[in-house]
Every structure is written in C-alpha cells, then in structure tokens.
C-alpha positions in Angstrom: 0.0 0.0 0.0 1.5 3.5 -1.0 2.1 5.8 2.1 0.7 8.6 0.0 -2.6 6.9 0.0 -3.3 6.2 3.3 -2.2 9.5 4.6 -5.5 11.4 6.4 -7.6 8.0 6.3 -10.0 7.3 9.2 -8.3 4.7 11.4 -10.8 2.3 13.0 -8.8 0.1 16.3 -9.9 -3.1 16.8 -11.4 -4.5 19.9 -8.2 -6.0 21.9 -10.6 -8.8 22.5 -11.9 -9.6 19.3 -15.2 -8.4 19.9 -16.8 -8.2 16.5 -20.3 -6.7 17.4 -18.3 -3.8 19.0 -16.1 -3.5 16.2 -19.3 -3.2 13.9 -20.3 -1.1 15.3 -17.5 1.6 15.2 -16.6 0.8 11.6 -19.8 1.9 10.4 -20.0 5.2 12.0 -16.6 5.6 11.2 -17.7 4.6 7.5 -20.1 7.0 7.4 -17.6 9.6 8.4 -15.5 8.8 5.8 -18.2 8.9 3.1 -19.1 12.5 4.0 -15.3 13.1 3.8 -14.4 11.4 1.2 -11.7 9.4 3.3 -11.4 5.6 3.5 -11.4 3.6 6.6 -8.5 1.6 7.9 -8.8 -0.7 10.6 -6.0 -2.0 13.0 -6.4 -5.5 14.4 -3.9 -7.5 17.1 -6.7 -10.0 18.3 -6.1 -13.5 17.1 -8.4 -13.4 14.4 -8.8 -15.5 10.7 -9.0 -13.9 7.7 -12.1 -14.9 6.5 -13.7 -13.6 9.6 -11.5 -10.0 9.8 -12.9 -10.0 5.5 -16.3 -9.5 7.2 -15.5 -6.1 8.4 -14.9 -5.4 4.5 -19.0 -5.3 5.1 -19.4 -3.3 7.7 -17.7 0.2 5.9 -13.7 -1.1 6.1 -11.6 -0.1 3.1 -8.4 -2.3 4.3 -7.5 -4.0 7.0 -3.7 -4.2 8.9 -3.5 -7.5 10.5 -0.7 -7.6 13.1 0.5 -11.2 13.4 2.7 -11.4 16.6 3.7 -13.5 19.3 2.2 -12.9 22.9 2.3 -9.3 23.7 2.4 -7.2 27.0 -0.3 -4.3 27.0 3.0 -1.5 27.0 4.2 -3.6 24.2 0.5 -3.4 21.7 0.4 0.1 22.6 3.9 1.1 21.0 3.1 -1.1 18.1 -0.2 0.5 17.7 1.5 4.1 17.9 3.8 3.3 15.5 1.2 2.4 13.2 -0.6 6.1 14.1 3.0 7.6 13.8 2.8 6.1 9.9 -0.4 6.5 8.8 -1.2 10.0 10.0 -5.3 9.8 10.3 -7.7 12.8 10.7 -9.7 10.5 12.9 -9.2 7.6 15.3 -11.9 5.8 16.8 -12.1 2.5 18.6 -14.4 0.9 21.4 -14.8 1.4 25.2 -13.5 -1.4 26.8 -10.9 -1.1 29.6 -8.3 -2.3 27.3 -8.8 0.0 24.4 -9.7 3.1 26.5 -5.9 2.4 27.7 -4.3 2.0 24.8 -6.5 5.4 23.3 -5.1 7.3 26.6 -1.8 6.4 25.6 -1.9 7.4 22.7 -3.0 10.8 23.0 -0.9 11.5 25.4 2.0 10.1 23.2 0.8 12.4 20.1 -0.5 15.3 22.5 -4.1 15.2 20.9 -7.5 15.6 22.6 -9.2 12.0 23.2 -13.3 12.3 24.0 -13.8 9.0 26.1 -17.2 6.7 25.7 -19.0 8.9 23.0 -22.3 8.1 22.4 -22.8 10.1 19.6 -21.0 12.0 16.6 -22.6 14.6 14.9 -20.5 15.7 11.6 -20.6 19.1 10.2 -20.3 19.4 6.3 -18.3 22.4 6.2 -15.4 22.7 8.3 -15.2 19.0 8.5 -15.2 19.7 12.6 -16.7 16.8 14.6 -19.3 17.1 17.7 -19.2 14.3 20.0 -21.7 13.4 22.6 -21.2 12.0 25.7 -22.5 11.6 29.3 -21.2 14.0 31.8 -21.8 14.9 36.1 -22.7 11.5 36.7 -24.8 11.6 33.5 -27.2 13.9 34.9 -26.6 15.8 31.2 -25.1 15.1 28.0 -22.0 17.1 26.9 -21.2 17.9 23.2 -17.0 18.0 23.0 -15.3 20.0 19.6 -11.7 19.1 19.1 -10.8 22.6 18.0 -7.7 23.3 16.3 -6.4 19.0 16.4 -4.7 17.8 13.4 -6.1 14.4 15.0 -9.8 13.9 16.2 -9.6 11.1 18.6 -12.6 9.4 20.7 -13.9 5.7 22.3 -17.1 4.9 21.4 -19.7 3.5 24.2 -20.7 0.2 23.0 -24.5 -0.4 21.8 -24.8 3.1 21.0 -24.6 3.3 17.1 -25.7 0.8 14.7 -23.8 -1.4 12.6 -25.3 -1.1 9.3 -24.1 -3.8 7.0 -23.2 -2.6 3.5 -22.0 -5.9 1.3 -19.2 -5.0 -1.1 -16.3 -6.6 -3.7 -14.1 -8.2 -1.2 -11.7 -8.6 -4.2 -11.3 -4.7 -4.3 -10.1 -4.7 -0.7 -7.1 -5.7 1.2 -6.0 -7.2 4.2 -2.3 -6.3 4.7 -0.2 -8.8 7.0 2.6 -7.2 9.3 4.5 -9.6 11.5 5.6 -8.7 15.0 8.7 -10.8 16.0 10.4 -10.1 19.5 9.4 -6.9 19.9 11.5 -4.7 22.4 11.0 -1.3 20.8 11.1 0.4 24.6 12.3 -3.0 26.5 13.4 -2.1 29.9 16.5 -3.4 31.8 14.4 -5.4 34.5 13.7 -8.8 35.9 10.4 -10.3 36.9 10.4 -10.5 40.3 7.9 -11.5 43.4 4.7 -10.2 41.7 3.0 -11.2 45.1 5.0 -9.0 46.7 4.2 -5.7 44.8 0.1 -6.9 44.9 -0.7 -8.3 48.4 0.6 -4.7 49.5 -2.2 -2.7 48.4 -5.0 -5.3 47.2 -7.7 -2.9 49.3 -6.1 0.6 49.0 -7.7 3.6 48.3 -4.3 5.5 47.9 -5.7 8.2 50.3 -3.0 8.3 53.0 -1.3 11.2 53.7 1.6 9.7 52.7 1.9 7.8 49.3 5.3 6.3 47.7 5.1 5.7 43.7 7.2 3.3 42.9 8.5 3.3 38.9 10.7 0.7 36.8 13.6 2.5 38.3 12.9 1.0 42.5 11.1 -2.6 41.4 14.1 -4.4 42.5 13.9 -2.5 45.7 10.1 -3.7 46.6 11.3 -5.3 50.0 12.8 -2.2 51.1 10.2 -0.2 50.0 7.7 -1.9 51.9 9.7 -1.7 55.4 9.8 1.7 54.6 6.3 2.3 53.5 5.4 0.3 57.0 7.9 3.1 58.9 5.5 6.0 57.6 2.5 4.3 57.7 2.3 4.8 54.0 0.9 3.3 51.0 2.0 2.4 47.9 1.3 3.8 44.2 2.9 2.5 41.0 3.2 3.2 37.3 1.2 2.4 34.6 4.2 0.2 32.7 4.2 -1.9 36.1 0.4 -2.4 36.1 0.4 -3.3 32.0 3.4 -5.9 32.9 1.2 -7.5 35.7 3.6 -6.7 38.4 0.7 -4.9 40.1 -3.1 -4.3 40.5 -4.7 -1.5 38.2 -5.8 -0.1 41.9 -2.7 1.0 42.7 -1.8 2.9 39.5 -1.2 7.0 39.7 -2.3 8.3 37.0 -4.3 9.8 33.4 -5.7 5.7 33.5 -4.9 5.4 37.1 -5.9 7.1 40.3 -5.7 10.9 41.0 -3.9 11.5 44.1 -3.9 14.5 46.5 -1.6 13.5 49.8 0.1 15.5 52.0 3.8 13.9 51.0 4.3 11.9 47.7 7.5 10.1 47.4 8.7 9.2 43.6 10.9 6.1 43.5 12.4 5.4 40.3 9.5 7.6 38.7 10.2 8.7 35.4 7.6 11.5 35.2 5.9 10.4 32.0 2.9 12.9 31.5 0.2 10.4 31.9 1.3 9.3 35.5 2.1 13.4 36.5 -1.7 14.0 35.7 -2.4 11.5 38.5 0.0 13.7 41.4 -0.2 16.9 41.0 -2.7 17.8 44.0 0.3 16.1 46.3 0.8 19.1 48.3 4.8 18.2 48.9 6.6 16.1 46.3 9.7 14.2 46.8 11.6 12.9 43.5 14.3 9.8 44.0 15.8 9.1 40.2 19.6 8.4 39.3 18.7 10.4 36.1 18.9 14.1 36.6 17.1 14.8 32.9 14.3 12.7 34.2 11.0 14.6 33.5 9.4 14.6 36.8 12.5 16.9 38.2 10.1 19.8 36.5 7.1 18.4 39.3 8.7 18.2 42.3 9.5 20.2 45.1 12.5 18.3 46.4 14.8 16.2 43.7 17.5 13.9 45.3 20.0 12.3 42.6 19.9 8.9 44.5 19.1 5.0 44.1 16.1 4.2 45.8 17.9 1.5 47.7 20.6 4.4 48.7 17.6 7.0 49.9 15.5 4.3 51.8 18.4 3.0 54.3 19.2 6.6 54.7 15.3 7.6 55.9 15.2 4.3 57.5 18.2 5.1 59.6 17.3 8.5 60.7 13.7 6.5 61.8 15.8 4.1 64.2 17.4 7.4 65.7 
C-alpha cells in the first residue's frame, strides 16, 4: 500500500478482545464519516483473528484492513506497536471501542501524540463544512449530556460507548479490498533493563487501598528491585503504595494502585517518587500532592520539573538513609 494513499484516512482500532459486534459497530460510524469526507477507513487489528472472519469487516464500511500477526504481547508492548502504526499513517480520525483495554491503549496514545481523546462517546454529529466533529457523551454522573469540539487538532480522537450506534451492513467486492499482514517478532522497541520479580510481593501490599494516606510512595521501573525495602519503609511512615502504569500493563501490580491519566488521582500530603520517570500520563495523576519528593539516578528525568525536592539517589541508597534516621 503507497504511504501517500493512506495518509489522512480514518483509522478504526480493533477490539483487543476480538469483539466483533463492537467493532461493527465503530466501523460503520466511522464509515459514514468517511463517506461524507471522502476518506477511507483503515482498521488496526492484534486479536487472534482469521481472515475470512477480519474480510467480514470489508462489510461493515472497512476499506483495508492491517493485520498484526505477533507472538504474545504485553499491554506496554500493543500500545507502542499500535502508535507506530498512528505515527505512519497519520489519520484525521481515530476511533475504537470502550473497553478497559482499548480506553488504555486510546489514553496512551493521546498523550504520546499530545491530541485531545473524547472518552465513551455516544454520539457523533458531523458538520459538512469545516469538516469539525461534535461528540456526545454523558457528563456529572450523566445527569446531562455534553457535546465535546476538538478545536484546532490535526487528530480527532474518541472511544465509542458500546451499543450506541448501529452497525449497518453494507456488502461490497471483497476482491477490491485488502488485508495487509505485518508480523511482529520479539518486539522490544522500549524494552526495559528489568527482571520479573515476586509479583505477590508488589500486589498483596495494596489489594484494598484507596491511595488516600497522607503519605503515598510511587514506585517506577527505576525502585522494582527494591520492593522489599520499599515496603519496610512504607510500613515506617505508615504509608501506602502507588505505582506506574508500565508496572500495572506488565502485571507486576493491580490496576488499583496505578497513579495516574488511566490510574488514580492522588492528592496527599507527602508523595515520594521512586524510580518515577515523570511520563505525562502518571504526572496528571500527582499533581494535587501538596509536597513532592523525587528519587531518580537520572537528573534529565521529567518529573524533576514536578517536584519540590529532587535527590540524585538509588532508591535502595535514599531508603536505608530515611530508615536510619527513623531508628534514631
């Protein structure tokens, strides 16, 4: 397929679960887009799915279809795959369904390409002149509905709520369009240095937190290793314990203890960054933390700009330090 031609197409993501109905559904409203623009509709798929059964989509308003063949993937793993695919194609729109999954992988990606992202639309409205999209959706505990503009985006981004449009079935030439194979083979594109370690550990710690203590310790990539020590401490200040998002999509710990855009918004009185990063989507998540503590080897590391106090330490290194000064 020539790059030139797929350039400003409507991108359509599949269901990560290979929920068909769903995925109906969204191709034809994103088909009927397209005919009022004049734009075709691409759909990205990952699930496990047979040909003949993606060439049904071909019915449903889908122009051509990207099949990504890969081995078993990590969540942080689809979504860089599927962002590179974004990165390529360069869509005016991107839709895909609601489900946990997806809405993760959408939040992601927004964040990634710094785009607006309406979340569980139930409705699109299309004006014919500016080519400007309204979409609906419920709002203050959907006592009213709220119609959102994505002024001034390149990109027009939104999930759509399941059962809300219909899928209209329009049969077509299959022979006119294509399904496009890409095979994904050891994929590391952002691996990180780390080893899988006592995943009980990390989950039994917080399995009923509400991350409301007045004191909260993140813990990033950068302080997994660390986990025991980071639990004697957190036990010294009568703390609990937050994490990323990449240790929540590697399944080293509960989505109930993520900080962040997809996570939990925190507001205690001292938040202590481990091995924090400071990606954007998990800074969205701490910024009501009245006092901000960052612990990072790397002094370029983002979250430097969001804290208050920024000590160029291991975590191991700054924890028997605090610890020492407790046994005082």
């Amino acid at each position: 397929m020539d790059i030139k031609e797929q350039l400003g197409q409507i991108v359509v993501i599949g269901d990560l679960h290979g929920d068909i109905e769903f995925d109906q559904q969204v191709t034809s409203i994103a088909a009927s887009i397209g005919g009022h623009w004049n734009k075709q509709v691409l759909f990205i798929q990952l699930s496990d799915m047979s040909d003949g059964a993606l060439g049904s989509y071909f019915d449903y308003g889908v122009d051509k279809i990207i099949k990504i063949d890969h081995e078993q993937l990590n969540m942080r793993q689809i979504n860089d795959i599927i962002l590179e695919e974004i990165k390529v194609l360069s869509p005016v729109l991107i839709l895909t369904g609601s489900s946990k999954q997806n809405c993760e992988m959408a939040t992601n990606i927004a964040t990634a390409l710094e785009i607006g992202l309406v979340a569980e639309c139930i409705a699109i409205k299309m004006d014919q002149g500016d080519r400007k999209l309204r979409f609906s959706r419920a709002a203050i505990s959907s006592s009213v509905i709220a119609d959102i503009i994505c002024d001034g985006c390149d990109i027009q981004m939104s999930t759509v709520k399941k059962d809300c449009f219909i899928a209209q079935c329009m049969p077509c030439d299959h022979q006119e369009k294509s399904i496009i194979h890409k095979v994904v083979k050891n994929h590391n594109a952002n691996e990180v240095k780390y080893k899988l370690i006592d995943k009980v550990s990390i989950e039994t710690v917080n399995e009923r937190s509400k991350l409301d203590s007045k004191v909260i310790i993140g813990v990033g990539r950068g302080a997994i290793k660390f986990m025991p020590r980071i639990k004697k401490l957190a036990d010294v200040l009568q703390a609990e314990i937050g994490v990323t998002r990449p240790l929540v999509d590697e399944g080293l710990a509960l989505h109930s203890q993520q900080i962040g855009q997809s996570g939990k918004s925190i507001k205690p009185n001292l938040y202590i960054a481990l091995g924090v990063s400071g990606a954007s989507q998990h800074v969205v998540g701490m910024l009501n933390a009245n006092k901000v503590i960052a612990v990072n080897t790397d002094e370029e590391a983002p979250i430097k700009k969001y804290c208050d106090y920024f000590i160029n330490l291991n975590a191991e290194e700054f924890i028997n330090n605090i610890l020492k000064e407790c046994e005082k």
